[in-house]
C-alpha positions in Angstrom: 0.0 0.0 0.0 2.9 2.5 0.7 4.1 2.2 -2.8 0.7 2.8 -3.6 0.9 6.8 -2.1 5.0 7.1 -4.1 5.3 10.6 -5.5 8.1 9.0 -8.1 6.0 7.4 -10.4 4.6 11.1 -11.1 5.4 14.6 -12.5 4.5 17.3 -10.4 1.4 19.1 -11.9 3.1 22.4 -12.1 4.7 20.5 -14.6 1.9 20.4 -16.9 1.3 24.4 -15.8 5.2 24.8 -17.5 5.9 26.5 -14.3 4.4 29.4 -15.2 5.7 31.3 -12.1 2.8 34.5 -12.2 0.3 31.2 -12.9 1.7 29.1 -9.7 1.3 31.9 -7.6 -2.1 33.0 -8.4 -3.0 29.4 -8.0 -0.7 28.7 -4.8 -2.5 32.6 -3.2 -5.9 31.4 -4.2 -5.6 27.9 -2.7 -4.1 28.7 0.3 -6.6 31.6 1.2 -9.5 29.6 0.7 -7.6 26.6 2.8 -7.4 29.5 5.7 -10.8 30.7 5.3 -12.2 27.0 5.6 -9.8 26.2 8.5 -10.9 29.2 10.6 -14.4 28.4 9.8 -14.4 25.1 11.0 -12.6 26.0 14.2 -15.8 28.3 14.5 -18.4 25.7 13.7 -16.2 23.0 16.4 -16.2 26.5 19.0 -20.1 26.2 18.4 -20.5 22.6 18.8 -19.1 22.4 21.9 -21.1 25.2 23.3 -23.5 24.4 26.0 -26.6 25.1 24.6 -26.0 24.9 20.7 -28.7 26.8 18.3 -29.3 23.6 16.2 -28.1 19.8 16.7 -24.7 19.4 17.5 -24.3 16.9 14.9 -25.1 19.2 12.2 -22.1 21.3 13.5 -19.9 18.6 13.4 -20.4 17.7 10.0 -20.5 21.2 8.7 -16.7 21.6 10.5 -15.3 18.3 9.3 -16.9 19.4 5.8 -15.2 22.8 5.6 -12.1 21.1 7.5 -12.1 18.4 4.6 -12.5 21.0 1.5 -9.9 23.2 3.5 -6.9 20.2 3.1 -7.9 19.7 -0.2 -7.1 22.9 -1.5 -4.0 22.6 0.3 -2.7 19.8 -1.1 -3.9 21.2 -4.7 -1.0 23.8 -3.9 1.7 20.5 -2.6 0.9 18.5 -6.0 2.3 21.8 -8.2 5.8 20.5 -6.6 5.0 17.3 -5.2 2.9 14.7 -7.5 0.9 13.0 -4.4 -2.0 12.4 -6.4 -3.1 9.2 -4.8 -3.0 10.8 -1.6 -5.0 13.9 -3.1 -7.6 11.2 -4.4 -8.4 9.6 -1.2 -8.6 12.9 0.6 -11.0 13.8 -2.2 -12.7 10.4 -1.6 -13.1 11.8 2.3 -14.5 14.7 1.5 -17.0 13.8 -0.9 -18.4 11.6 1.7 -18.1 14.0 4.4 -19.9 16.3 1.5 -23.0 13.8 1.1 -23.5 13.6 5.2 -23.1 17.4 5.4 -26.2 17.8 2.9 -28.3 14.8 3.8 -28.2 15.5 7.4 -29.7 19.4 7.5 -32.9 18.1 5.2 -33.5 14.8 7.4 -33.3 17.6 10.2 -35.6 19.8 8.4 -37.8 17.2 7.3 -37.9 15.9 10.9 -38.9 19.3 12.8 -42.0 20.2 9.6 -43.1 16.9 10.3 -42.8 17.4 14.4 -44.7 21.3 13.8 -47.4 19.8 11.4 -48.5 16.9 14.1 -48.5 19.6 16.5 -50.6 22.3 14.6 -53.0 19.1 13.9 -53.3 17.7 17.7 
């Protein structure tokens, strides 16, 4: 399985950008600010989650964090595989985080679902 992850077999894809060095770095600036922005988010959401009394389930925090958190290291390693081709590794974190993705959508319209269908027995009995 280690073999598996080897960068050698691989060009780095700033390779295939011809090491455009105005293109890398629009790229490399673009990536990592969105990386920060969903890091900081998701230590918002988890800040949330642990909160006493959250506003909605705790769950949906969770997910929402390890979502951002997920999308967050995948734009950093967009930036590693200009320099490093670690696209296995890229693929399974992309693997993660389009599950995480599905549970992050599913779970707020079972939620919703959940509470209409709570409100419309109440309004009826």
């Amino acid at each position: 399985m280690t073999d598996w992850f080897a960068a050698d077999a691989f060009v780095p894809h700033g390779f295939c950008l011809s090491w455009d060095p105005n293109l890398m770095a629009t790229i490399v600036l673009s990536n990592a600010l969105i990386a920060l922005a969903y890091l900081v988010i998701s230590v918002v959401l988890v800040n949330q989650a642990i909160q006493p009394r959250p506003a909605v389930p705790r769950l949906l925090y969770w997910t929402f964090a390890a979502f951002i958190f997920c999308c967050g290291v995948s734009h950093v390693l967009d930036d590693v595989t200009l320099w490093l081709p670690i696209y296995r590794l890229q693929a399974v974190v992309l693997g993660v985080t389009a599950f995480v993705s599905l549970l992050t959508a599913v779970l707020p319209v079972s939620i919703w679902v959940r509470r209409e269908a709570d409100r419309s027995r109440r309004e009826r009995g």
